[in-house]
C-alpha positions in Angstrom: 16.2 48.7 -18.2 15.3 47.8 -15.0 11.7 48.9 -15.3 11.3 47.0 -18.7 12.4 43.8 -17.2 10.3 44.3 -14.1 7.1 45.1 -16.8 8.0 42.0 -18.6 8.1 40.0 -15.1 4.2 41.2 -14.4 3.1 40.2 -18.1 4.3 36.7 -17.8 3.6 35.6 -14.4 -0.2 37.6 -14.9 -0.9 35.8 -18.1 -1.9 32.2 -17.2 -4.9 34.7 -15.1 -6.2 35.2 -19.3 -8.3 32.3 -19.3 -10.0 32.5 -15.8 -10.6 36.3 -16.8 -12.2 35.0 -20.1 -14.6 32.3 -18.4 -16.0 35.9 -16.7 -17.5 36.8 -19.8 -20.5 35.6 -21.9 -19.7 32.2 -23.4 -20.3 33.8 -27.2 -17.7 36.8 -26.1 -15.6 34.3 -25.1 -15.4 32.2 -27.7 -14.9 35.1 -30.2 -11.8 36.3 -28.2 -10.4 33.1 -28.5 -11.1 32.4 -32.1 -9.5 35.5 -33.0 -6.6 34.9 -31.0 -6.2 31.3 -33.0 -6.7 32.3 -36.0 -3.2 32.4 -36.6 -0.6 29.5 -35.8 1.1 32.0 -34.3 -1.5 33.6 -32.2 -2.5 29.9 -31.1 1.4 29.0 -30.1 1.9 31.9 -27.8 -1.6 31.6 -26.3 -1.1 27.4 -25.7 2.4 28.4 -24.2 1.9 31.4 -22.1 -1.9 31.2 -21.4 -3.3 28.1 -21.2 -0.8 25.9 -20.1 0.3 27.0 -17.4 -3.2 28.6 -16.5 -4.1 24.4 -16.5 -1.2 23.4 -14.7 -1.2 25.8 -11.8 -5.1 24.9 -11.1 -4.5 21.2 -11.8 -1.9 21.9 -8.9 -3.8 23.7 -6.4 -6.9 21.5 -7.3 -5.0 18.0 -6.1 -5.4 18.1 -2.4 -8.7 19.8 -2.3 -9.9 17.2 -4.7 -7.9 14.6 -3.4 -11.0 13.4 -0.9 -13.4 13.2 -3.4 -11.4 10.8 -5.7 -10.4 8.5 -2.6 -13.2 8.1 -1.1 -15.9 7.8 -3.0 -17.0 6.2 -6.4 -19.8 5.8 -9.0 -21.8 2.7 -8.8 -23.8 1.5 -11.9 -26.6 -1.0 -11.2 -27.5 -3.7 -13.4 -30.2 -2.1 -14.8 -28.0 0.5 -15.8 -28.8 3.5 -13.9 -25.5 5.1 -12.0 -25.7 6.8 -8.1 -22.6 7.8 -6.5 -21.6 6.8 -3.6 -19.0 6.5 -0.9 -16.9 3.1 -1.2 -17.7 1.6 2.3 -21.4 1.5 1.1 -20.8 -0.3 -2.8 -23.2 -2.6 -2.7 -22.5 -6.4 -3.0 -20.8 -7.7 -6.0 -23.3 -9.0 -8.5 -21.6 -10.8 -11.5 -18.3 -9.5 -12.5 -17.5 -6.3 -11.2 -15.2 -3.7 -13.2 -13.6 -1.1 -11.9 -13.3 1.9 -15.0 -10.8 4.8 -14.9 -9.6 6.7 -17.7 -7.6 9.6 -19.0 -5.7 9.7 -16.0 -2.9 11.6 -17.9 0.3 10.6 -15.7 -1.8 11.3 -12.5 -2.9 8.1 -11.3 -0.8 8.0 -7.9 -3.8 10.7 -7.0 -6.7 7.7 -7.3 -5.8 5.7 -4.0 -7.9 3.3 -2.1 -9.6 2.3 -5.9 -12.5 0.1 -4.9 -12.0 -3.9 -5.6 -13.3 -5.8 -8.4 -12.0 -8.8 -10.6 -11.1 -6.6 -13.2 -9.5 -3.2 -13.4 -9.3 -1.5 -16.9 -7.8 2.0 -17.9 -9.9 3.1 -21.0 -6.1 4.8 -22.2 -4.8 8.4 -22.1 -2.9 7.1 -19.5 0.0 9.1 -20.7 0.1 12.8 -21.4 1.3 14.7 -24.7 2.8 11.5 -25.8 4.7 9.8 -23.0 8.1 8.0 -22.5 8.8 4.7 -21.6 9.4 5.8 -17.4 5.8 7.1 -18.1 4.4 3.9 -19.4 6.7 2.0 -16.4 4.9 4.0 -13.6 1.6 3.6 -14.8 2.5 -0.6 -15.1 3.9 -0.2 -11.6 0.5 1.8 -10.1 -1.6 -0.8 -11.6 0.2 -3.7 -10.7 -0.1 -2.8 -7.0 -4.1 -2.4 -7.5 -6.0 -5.3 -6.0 -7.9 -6.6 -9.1 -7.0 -10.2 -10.3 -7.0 -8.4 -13.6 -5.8 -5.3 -14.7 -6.1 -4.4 -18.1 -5.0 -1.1 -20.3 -5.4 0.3 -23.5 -4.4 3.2 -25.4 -5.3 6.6 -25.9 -4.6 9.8 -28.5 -2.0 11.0 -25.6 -0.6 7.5 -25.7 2.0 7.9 -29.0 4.6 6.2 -26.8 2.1 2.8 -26.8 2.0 3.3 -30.0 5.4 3.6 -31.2 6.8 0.5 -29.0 6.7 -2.9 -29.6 4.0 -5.2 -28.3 6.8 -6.9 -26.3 8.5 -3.8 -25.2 5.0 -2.4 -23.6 4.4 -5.6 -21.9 7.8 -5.4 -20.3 7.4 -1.8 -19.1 3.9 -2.6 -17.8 5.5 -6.1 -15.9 3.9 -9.2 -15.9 0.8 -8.1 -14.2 -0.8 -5.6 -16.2 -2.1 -6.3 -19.5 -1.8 -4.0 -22.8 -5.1 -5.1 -24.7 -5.5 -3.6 -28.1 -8.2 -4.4 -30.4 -8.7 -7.7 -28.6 -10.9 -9.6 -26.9 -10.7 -11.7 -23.5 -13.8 -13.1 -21.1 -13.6 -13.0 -17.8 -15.5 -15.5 -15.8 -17.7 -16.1 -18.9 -18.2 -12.1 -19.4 -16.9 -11.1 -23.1 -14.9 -8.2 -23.5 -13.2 -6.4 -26.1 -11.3 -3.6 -25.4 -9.7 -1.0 -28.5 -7.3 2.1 -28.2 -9.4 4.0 -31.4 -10.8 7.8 -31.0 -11.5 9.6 -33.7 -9.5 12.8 -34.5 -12.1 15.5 -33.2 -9.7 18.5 -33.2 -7.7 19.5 -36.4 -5.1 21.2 -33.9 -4.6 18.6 -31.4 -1.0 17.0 -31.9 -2.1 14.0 -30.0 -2.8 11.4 -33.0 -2.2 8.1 -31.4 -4.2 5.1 -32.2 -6.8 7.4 -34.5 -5.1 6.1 -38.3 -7.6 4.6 -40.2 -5.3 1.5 -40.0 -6.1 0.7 -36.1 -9.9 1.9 -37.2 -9.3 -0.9 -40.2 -8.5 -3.6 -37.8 -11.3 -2.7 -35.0 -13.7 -3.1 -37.7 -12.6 -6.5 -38.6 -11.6 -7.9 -35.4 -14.7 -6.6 -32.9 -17.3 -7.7 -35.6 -16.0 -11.2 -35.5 -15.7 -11.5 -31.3 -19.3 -10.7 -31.0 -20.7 -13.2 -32.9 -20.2 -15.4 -30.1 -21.7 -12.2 -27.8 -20.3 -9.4 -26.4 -20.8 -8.1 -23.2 -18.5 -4.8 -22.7 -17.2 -2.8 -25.3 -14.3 -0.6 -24.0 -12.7 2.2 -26.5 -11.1 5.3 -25.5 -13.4 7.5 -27.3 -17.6 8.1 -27.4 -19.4 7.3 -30.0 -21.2 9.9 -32.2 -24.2 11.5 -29.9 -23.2 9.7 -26.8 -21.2 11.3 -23.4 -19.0 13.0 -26.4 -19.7 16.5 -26.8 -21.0 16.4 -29.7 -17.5 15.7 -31.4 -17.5 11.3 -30.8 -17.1 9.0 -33.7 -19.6 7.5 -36.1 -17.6 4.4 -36.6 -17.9 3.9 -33.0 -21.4 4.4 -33.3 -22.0 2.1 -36.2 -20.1 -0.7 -34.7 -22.3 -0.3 -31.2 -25.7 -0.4 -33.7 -23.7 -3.7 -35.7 -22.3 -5.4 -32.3 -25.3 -4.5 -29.6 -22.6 -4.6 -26.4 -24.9 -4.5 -23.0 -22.2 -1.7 -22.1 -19.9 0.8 -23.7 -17.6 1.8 -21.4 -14.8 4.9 -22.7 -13.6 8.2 -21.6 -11.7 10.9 -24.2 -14.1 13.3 -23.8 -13.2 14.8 -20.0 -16.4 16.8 -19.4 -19.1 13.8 -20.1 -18.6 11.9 -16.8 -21.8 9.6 -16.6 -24.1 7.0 -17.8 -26.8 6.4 -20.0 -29.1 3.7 -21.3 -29.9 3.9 -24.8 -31.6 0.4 -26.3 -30.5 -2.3 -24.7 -26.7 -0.8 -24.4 -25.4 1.1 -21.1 -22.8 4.0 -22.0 -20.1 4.8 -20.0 -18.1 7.8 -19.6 -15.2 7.4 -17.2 -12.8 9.6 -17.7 -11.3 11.0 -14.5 -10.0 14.4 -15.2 -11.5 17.1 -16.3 -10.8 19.7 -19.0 -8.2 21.5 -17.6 -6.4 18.2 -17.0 -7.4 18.1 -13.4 -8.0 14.1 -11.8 -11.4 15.0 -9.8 -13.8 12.6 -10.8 -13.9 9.3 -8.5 -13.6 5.3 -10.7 -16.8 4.0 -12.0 -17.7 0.3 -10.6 -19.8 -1.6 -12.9 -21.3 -4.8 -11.8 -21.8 -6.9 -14.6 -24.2 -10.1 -14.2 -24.2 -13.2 -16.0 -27.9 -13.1 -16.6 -28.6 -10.2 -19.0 -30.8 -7.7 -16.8 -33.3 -5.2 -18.7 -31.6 -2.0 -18.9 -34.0 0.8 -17.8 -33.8 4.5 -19.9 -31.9 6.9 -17.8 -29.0 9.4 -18.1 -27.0 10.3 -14.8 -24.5 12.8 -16.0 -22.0 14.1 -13.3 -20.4 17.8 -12.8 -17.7 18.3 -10.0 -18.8 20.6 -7.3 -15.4 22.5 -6.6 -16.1 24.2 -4.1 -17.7 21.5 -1.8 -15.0 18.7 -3.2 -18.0 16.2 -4.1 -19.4 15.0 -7.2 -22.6 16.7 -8.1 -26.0 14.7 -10.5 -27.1 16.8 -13.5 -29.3 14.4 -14.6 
């Protein structure tokens, strides 16, 4: 019996190791373990429960105070023109315009982002929450922003967000507190700068549970209500997910897209997608990724500050896409 138990013990505490020993392998093995194993609800449960769960949580944990420099003390700046450099925060440059600071998918670890660099306007592309929420979730994150220095702070919702969702306008904005805005499918301008900020993602995985704000309903309304702010011009687009072919691993939305082509925002600012951190410059439109955990749930990627100037600059081509350098706790340029 007691040998059993103490087999048992091993098996448990050594499977959350399964999907660091898989990453060893070719990607192609890899992925055809894993398929196998899912193939079955069953299969897919017992993996989620005993594998990769607490595989993410235990790094996510042992990550935070390695990481916790990078994410303090540095930032990403993106120029007018668009192109993005990061850069420690006692060295931004001087405001130009109205500066926004992006975050997003911070996934109920936002007390990790301290010092986040000033601006007038702080906005939280959604996924604020994690597998849903609760209202002492949606509370904490109203209280965090609220001590922030922006003179506006400003969040939306996210897939993770169900608890957003299933609320009352008026019961968010009491959790949140007086300071912090819950802006969904709306628009507001900001020392003459036009923003409209949306909650919608599209559904990109048939097993993800998290469904909030993807119904074709909030997708209805975007496509009514965004149309009609820009005619009078639209500076920043915020939604929490890509559109199709941008920062989205291949899996973003085409109504997204379509409504970028229809509206023509000088930036798209998101996040959803955790391994796209970046910028690019497509047309006359600068794409945004700035979601700040990565896809084990980890928060290791620093705000995004985005100077946005009255005076429409020309945006020059460029990508700058951005992987996490582990093991020297700094943010590393692709491209």
């Amino acid at each position: 019996m007691r040998a059993s138990t103490t087999v048992a013990a091993v098996t448990l505490s050594t499977l959350p190791l399964l999907p660091s020993l898989l990453a060893l392998l070719p990607k192609r093995a890899e992925q055809a373990i894993l398929r196998s194993i899912k193939a079955h609800s069953l299969g897919r449960r017992a993996y989620n429960t005993l594998c990769w769960h607490p595989h993410s949580f235990g790094r996510r944990q042992a990550l935070r105070p390695w990481l916790r420099q990078l994410v303090t003390t540095s930032c990403v700046h993106v120029a007018a023109d668009g192109r993005a450099t990061a850069t420690p925060r006692d060295a931004l440059p001087p405001r130009r315009g109205v500066r926004i600071v992006a975050i997003s998918d911070t996934h109920n670890l936002h007390e990790d982002l301290r010092n986040v660099p000033d601006g007038d306007v702080l906005i939280h592309c959604g996924d604020g929450l994690r597998r849903g929420g609760d209202e002492e979730g949606v509370a904490a994150l109203g209280r965090w922003l609220a001590s922030q220095p922006h003179a506006v702070k400003v969040v939306t919702g996210g897939n993770h967000d169900a608890t957003l969702e299933r609320l009352s306008r008026e019961r968010v904005a009491e959790l949140l507190g007086s300071n912090v805005s819950f802006v969904a499918n709306a628009g507001l301008e900001i020392n003459g700068i036009r923003i409209f900020v949306s909650p919608y993602s599209n559904a990109n995985s048939a097993r993800s549970p998290n469904r909030a704000f993807q119904s074709d309903s909030v997708l209805a309304e975007l496509r009514a209500t965004l149309p009609a702010f820009a005619k009078d011009g639209l500076d920043v687009f915020v939604s929490h997910g890509p559109p199709a072919g941008i920062l989205d691993k291949g899996a973003g939305s085409d109504a997204l897209a379509a409504l970028v082509r229809e509206t023509a925002p000088r930036y798209h600012i998101f996040g959803h997608q955790h391994n796209c951190f970046g910028t690019i410059v497509k047309g006359r439109t600068c794409f945004v990724n700035a979601s700040s955990t990565d896809g084990l749930f980890a928060l290791c990627k620093p705000p995004l500050v985005v100077d946005v100037a009255a005076d429409a600059s020309a945006m020059a081509p460029s990508e700058s896409f951005f992987d996490v350098d582990y093991m020297r706790g700094r943010l590393a340029l692709v491209s």
